[in-house]
C-alpha positions as CSV (number, residue, x, y, z in Angstrom):
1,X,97.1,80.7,72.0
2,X,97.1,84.5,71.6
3,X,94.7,86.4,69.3
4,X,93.8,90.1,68.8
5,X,91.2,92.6,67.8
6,X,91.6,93.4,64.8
7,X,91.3,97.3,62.9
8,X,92.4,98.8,66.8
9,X,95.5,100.9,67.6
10,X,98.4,98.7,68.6
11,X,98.4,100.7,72.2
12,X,94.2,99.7,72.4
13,X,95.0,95.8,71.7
14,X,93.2,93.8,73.8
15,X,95.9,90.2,74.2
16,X,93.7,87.6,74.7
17,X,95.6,84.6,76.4
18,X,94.1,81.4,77.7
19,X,96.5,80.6,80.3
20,X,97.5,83.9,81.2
21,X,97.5,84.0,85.3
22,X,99.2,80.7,85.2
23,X,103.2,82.0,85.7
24,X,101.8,85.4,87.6
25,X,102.2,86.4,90.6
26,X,99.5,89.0,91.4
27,X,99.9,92.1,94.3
28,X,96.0,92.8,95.3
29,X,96.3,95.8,97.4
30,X,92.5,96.0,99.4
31,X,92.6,92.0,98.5
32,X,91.0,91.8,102.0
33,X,88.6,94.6,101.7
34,X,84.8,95.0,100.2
35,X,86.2,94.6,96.3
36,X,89.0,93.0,96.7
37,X,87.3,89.6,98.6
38,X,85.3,89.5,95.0
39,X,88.7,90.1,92.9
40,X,90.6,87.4,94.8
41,X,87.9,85.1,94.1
42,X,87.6,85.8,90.6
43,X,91.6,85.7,90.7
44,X,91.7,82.0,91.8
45,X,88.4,81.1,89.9
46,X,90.7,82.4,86.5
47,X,93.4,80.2,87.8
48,X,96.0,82.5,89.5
49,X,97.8,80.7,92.4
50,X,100.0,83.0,93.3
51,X,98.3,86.0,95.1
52,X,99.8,88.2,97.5
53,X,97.7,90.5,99.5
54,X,98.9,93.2,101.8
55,X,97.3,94.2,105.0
56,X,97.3,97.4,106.6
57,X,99.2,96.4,109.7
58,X,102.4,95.3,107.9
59,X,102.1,97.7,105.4
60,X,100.9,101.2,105.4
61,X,100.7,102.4,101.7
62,X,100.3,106.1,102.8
63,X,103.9,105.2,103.9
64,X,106.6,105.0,101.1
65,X,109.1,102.8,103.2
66,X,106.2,100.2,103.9
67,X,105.7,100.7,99.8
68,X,109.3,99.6,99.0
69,X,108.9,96.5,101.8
70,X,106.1,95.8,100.0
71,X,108.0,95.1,96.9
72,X,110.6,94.0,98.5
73,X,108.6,91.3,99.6
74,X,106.4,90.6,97.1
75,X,108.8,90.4,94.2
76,X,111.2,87.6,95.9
77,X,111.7,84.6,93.9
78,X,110.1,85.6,90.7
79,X,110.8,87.9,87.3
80,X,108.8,91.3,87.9
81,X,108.1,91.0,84.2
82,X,105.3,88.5,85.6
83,X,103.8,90.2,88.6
84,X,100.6,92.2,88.4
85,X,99.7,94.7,90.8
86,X,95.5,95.7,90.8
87,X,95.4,98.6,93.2
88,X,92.2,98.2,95.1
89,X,93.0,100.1,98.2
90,X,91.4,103.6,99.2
91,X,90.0,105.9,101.8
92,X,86.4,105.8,100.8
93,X,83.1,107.0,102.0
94,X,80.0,108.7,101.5
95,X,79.0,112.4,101.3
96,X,79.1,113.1,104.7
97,X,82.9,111.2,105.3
98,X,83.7,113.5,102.4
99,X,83.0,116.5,103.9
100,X,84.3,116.1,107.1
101,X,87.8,114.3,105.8
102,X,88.5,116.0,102.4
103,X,92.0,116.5,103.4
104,X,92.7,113.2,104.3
105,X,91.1,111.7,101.6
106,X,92.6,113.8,99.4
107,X,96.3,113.1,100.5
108,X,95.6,108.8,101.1
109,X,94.4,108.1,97.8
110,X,96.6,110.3,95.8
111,X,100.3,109.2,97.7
112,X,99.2,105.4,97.5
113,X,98.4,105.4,93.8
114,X,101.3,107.5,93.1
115,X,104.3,105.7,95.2
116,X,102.4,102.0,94.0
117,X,102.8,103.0,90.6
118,X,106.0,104.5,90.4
119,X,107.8,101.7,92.8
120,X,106.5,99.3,90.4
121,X,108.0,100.5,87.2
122,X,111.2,101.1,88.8
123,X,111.1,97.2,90.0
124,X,110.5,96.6,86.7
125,X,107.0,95.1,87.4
126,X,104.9,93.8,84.2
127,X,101.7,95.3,84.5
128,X,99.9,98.1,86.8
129,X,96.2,97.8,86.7
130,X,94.8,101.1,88.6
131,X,91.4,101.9,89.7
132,X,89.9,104.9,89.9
133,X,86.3,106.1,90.8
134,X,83.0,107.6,89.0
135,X,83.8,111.1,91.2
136,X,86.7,111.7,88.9
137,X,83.9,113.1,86.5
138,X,83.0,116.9,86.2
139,X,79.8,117.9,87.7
140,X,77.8,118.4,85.1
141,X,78.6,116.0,82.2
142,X,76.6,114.7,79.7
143,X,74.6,111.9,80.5
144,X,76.1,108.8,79.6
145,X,79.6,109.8,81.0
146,X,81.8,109.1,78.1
147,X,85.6,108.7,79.1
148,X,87.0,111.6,76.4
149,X,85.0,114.0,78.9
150,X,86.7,113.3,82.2
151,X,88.7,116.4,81.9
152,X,85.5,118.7,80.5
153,X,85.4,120.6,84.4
154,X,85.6,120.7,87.9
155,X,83.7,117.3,90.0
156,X,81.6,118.0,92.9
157,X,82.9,119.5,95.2
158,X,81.1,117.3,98.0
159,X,83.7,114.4,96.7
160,X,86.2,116.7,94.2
161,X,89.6,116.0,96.7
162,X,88.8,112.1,96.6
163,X,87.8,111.8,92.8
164,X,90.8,114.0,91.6
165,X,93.4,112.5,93.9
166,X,92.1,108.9,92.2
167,X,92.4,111.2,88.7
168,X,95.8,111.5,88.9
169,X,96.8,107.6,88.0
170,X,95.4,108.0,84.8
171,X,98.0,110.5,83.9
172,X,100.5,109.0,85.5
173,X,99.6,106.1,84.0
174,X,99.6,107.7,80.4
175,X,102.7,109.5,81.2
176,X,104.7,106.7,82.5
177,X,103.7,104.4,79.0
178,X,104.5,107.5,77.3
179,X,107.6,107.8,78.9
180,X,108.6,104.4,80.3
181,X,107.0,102.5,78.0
182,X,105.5,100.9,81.1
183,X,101.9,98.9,81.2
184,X,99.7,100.7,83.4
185,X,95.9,100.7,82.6
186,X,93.2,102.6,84.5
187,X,89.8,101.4,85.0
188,X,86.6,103.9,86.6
189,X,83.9,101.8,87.9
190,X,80.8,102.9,89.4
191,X,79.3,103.1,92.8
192,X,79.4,99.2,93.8
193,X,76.9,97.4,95.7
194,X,76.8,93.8,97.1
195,X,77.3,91.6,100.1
196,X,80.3,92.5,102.0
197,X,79.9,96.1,101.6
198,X,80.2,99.0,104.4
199,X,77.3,98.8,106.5
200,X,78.0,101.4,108.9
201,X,75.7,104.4,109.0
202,X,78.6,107.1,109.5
203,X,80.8,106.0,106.4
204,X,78.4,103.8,104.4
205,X,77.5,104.8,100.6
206,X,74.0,104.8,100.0
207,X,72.9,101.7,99.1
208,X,74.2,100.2,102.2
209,X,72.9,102.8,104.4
210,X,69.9,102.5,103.0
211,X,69.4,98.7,103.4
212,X,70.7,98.9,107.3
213,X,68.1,102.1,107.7
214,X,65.3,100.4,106.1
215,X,65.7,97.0,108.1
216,X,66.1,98.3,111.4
217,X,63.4,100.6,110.9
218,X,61.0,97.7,110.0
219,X,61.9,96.3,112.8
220,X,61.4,99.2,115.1
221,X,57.8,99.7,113.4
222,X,59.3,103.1,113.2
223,X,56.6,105.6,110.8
224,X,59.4,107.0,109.0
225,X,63.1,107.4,108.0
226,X,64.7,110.2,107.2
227,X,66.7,110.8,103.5
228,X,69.5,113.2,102.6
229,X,69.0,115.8,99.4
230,X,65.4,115.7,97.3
231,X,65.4,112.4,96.1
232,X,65.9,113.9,91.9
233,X,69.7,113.0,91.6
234,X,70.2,110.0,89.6
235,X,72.7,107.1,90.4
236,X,74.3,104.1,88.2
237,X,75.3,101.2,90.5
238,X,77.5,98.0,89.6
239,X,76.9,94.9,91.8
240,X,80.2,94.0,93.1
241,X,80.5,90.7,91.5
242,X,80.1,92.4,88.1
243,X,83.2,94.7,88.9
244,X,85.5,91.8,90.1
245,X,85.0,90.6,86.8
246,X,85.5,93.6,84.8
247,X,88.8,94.5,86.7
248,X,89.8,90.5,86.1
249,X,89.3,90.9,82.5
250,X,91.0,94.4,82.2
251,X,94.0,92.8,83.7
252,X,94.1,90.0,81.6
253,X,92.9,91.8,78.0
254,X,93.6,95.0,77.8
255,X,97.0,97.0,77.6
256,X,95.9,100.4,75.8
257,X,96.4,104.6,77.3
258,X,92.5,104.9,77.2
259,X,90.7,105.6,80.5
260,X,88.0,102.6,81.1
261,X,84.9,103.0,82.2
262,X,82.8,100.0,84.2
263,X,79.0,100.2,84.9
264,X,76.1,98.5,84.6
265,X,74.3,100.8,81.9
266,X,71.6,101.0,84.5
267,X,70.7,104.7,85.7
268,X,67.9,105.3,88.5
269,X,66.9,107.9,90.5
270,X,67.8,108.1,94.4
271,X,64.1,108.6,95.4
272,X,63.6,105.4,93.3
273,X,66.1,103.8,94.5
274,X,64.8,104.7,98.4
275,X,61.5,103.4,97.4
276,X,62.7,100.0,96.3
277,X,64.7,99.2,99.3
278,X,61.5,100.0,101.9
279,X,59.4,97.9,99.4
280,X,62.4,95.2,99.5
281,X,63.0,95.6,103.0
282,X,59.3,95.3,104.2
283,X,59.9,99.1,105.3
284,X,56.1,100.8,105.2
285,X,56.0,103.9,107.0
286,X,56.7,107.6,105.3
287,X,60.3,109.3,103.7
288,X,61.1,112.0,105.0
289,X,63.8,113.5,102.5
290,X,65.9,116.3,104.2
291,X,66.2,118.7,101.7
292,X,68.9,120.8,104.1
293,X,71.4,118.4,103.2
294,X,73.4,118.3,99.8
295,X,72.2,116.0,96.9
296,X,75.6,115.0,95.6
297,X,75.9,115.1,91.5
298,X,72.7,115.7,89.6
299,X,73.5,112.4,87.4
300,X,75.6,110.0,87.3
301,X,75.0,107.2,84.8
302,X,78.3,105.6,82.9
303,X,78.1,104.6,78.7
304,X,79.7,101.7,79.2
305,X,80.6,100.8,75.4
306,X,84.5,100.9,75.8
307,X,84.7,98.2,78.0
308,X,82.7,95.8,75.3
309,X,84.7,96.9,72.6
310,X,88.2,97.5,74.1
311,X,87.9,93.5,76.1
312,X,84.7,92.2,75.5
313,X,83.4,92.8,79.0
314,X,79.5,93.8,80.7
315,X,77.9,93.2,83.4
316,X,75.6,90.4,83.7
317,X,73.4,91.0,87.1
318,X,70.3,92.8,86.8
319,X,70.0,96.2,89.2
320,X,67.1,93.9,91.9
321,X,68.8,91.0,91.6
322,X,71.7,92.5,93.0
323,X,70.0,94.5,95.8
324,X,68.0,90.9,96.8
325,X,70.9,89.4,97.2
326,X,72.7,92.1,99.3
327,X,69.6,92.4,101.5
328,X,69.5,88.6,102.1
329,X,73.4,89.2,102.8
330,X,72.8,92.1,105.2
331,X,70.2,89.7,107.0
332,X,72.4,87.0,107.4
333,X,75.5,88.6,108.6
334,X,73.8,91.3,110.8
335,X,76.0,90.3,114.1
336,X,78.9,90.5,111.9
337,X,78.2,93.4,110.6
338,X,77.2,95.6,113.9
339,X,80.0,94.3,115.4
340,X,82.5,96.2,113.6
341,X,83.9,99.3,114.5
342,X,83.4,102.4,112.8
């Protein structure tokens, strides 16, 4: 049964289908990473069967002869008319991996998203679902980021080479339906957060680092920690789970040119945010922020009305909710998590 949202552009229609994963088969590139454990999940919890994840050792998606194996492979026995590709992969970090990697996290994200894309409208694939990231905005935007300001200036310039490489699926996402008349959709979510995330202190985004900092610190009885910036910027975070489910619904409800934004709606400030993770940690000793080292963006805090009107989507777990249960994660998977290499 298929119905529609009505008094919308034909090229905003959201198709709503009840049994739409059912004859798909669905190419999760990161399936096996931080976001993409939650997307598979949600993948086989919607009823989708038929998911193929690639891994980095058999194929290199910086690579475009590892791209067109991928294809290769993945598109055996089926009609590309019913595969769905949700690019998850990246080269992602915090401020500090930004810094000292710009160039390479430039280059990784921008050749994958671009060779994914175009391999799969020249397979013929049905439907290219691409994500981008929140550091595609300008530095100073207005506050909620609307999506019609994305290209209002330049982003900061501590993440600029990692958020425009990401940029540049929207447009060829809106050039290739212009041109090709080929479904590709772009979604921008937020910083995530949850269990499962980066834990290590050299590439970690901050809520991570944060957690790890404040436990082991606790358990040091250490006096203080140390903090990067002056604790005024302000951050909007999206619990993982949330996301899964936003990208999930995306792929199966909306097929418009619009960029998508996904957030929680939830905007708090990172000495806030520092203060709640010591108080959920146990952490009682002093911050010490380090004012020497950069703050990031001034504000970053998503309005998140697109995504509720374009497919009917929001997120549904509350900001300490989610960082309880990613603590209680972190503390039950500490071995796990220490034991991986940087």
């Amino acid at each position: 049964m298929n119905r529609v949202i009505a008094n919308k552009p034909e090229e905003e229609i959201a198709t709503m289908t009840e049994t739409f994963w059912q004859d798909k088969r669905v190419i999760v590139t990161g399936g096996a990473g931080f976001l993409g454990s939650f997307v598979t999940a949600k993948l086989k919890a919607r009823g989708a069967a038929d998911i193929f994840i690639p891994r980095k050792k058999d194929y290199d998606l910086t690579q475009r002869e590892a791209i067109e194996n991928l294809y290769s492979d993945a598109l055996k026995n089926i009609d590309p008319k019913n595969v769905v590709v949700i690019h998850l992969a990246a080269n992602v970090g915090g401020i500090g991996a930004n810094r000292e990697h710009p160039a390479e996290f430039f280059y990784d994200n921008m050749i994958m998203g671009v060779e994914l894309m175009h391999h799969a409208y020249k397979k013929g694939v049905g439907k290219f679902v691409a994500t981008g990231t929140v550091c595609a905005y300008p530095k100073f935007t207005p506050v909620p980021f609307k999506e019609d300001d994305l290209w209002n200036g330049y982003p900061e310039e501590t993440n600029a080479p990692y958020g425009l490489a990401k940029k540049m699926m929207l447009v060829q996402a809106q050039t290739y339906r212009q041109q090709y008349g080929f479904n590709a959709i772009y979604l921008l979510p937020v910083n995530l957060y949850g269990p499962r995330d980066n834990f290590d202190l050299q590439t970690s985004h901050v809520i991570p680092a944060l957690i790890r900092k404040t436990v082991e610190a606790t358990e040091r009885g250490d006096k203080e920690i140390p903090a990067w910036g002056d604790g005024s910027p302000t951050r909007e975070f999206l619990y993982v789970e949330d996301a899964a489910d936003g990208i999930v619904t995306a792929a199966e409800k909306y097929n418009g040119s619009a960029p998508v934004n996904l957030g929680s709606g939830y905007e708090i400030s990172i000495k806030d945010l520092v203060e709640m993770t010591a108080k959920m940690t146990g952490f009682t000793g002093e911050i010490v922020w380090q004012t020497d080292k950069p703050n990031g963006q001034p504000r970053r805090a998503l309005d998140v009305s697109r995504a509720k009107e374009y497919f009917g989507w929001s997120a549904q777990v509350p900001f300490e909710e989610g960082m309880r249960r990613t603590i209680e994660w972190f503390k039950a998977n500490r071995s796990k998590v220490e034991g991986r290499k940087s």
